[in-house]
C-alpha positions as CSV (number, residue, x, y, z in Angstrom):
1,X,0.0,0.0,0.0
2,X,1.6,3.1,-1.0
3,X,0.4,6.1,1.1
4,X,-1.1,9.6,-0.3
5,X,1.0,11.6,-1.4
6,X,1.4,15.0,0.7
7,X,0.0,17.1,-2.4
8,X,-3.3,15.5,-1.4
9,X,-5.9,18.5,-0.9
10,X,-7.2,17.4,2.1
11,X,-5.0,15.7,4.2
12,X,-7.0,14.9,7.0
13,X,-10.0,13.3,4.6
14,X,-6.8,11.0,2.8
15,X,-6.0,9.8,6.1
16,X,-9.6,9.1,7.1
17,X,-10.0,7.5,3.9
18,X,-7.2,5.0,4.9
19,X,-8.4,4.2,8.4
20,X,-12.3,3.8,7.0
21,X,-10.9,1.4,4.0
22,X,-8.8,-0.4,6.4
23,X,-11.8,-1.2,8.8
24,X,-13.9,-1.9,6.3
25,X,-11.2,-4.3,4.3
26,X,-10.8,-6.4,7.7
27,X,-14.5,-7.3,8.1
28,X,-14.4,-9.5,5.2
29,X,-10.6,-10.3,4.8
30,X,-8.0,-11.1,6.2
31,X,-5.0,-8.7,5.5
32,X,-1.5,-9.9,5.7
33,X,2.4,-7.9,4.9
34,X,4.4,-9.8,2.6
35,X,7.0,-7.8,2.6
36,X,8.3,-4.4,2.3
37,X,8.8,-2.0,-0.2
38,X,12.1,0.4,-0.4
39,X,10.8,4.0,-1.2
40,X,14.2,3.5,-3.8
41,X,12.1,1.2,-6.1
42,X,9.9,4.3,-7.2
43,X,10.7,7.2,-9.3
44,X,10.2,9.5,-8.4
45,X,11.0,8.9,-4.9
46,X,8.3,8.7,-2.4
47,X,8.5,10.1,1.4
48,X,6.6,6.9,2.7
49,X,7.0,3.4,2.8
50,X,5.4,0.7,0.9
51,X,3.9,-2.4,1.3
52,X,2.4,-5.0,-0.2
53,X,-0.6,-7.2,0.7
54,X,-2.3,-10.2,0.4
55,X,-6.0,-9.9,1.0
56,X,-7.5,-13.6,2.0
57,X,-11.6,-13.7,1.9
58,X,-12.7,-14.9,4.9
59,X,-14.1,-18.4,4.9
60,X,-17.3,-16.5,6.6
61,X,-18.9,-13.2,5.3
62,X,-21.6,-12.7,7.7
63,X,-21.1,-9.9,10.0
64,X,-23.1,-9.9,13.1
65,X,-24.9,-6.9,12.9
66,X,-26.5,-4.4,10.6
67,X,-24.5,-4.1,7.9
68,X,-26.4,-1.1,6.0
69,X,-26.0,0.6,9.6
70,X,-22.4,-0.5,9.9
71,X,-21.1,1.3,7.0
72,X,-23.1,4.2,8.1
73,X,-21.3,4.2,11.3
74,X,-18.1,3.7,9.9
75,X,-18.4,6.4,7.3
76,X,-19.5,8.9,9.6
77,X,-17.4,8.1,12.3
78,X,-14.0,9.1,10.0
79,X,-15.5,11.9,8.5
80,X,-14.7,14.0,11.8
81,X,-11.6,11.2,12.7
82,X,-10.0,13.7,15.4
83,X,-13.6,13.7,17.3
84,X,-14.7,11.1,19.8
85,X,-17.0,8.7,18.4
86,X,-20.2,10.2,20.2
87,X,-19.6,13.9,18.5
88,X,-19.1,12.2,15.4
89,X,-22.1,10.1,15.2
90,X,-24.6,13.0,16.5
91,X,-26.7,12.7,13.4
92,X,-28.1,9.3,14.9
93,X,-29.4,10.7,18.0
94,X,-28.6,8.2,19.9
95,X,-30.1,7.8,23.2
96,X,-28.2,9.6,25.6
97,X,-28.4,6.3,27.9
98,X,-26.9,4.6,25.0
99,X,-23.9,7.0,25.2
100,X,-23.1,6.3,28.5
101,X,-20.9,3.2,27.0
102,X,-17.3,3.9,27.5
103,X,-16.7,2.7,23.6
104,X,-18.4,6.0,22.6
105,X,-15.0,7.9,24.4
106,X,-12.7,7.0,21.3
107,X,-11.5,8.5,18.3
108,X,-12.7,6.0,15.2
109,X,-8.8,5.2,14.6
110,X,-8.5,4.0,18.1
111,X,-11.0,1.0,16.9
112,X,-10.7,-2.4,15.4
113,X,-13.2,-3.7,13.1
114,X,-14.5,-6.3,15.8
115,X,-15.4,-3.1,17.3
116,X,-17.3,-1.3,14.8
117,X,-19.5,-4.4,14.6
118,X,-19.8,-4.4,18.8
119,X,-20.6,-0.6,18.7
120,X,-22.7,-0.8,15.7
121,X,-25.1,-3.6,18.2
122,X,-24.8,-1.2,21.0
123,X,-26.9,1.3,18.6
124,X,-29.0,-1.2,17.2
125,X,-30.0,-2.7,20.9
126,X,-28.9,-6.1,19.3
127,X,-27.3,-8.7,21.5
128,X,-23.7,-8.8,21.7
């Protein structure tokens, strides 16, 4: 994976765009580094490091939750990605009892996939 480029126009919404894609990526594969690519390789030169990847569908697709509301989650959740999770998801009016969950205290980068899906069944009031 080669990163953005710093001539990006909006930083912040590259980044985001990185975190949502790899979040999104690990709920239906699994993501492995084969090895390492030297920023020499490239002309010209880039100022990040480069990867590559093997992507490996999961045996199992499902996902334990709403999926529709998942992505929605996800997608807002990185469109403010420096804002706790319960700022950035205001346009769900969540119940403020709902809130009280200390997974609603993190920044979307700070989560895992596995965690999307658990937050996204906090919202939905589906079992976890």
């Amino acid at each position: 994976i080669r990163r953005p480029p710093r001539s990006t126009p909006k930083p912040s919404s590259a980044a985001s765009d990185v975190y949502k894609r790899q979040v999104l990526t690990q709920l239906y594969y699994d993501v492995e580094i084969n090895f390492d690519v030297s920023p020499n390789v490239f002309k010209p030169k880039p100022k990040v490091n480069s990867s590559v990847l093997s992507l490996k569908r999961k045996k199992s697709s499902k996902i334990d939750c709403d999926e529709e509301l998942l992505f929605k989650i996800v997608k807002l959740s990185f469109q403010q990605r420096r804002k706790k999770i319960k700022n950035s998801l205001k346009k769900l009016d969540i119940p403020e009892v709902i809130l009280e969950d200390s997974i609603f205290e993190y920044r979307p980068e700070q989560l895992s996939s596995s965690e999307f899906i658990k937050l996204t069944q906090i919202i939905s009031n589906e079992p976890i």
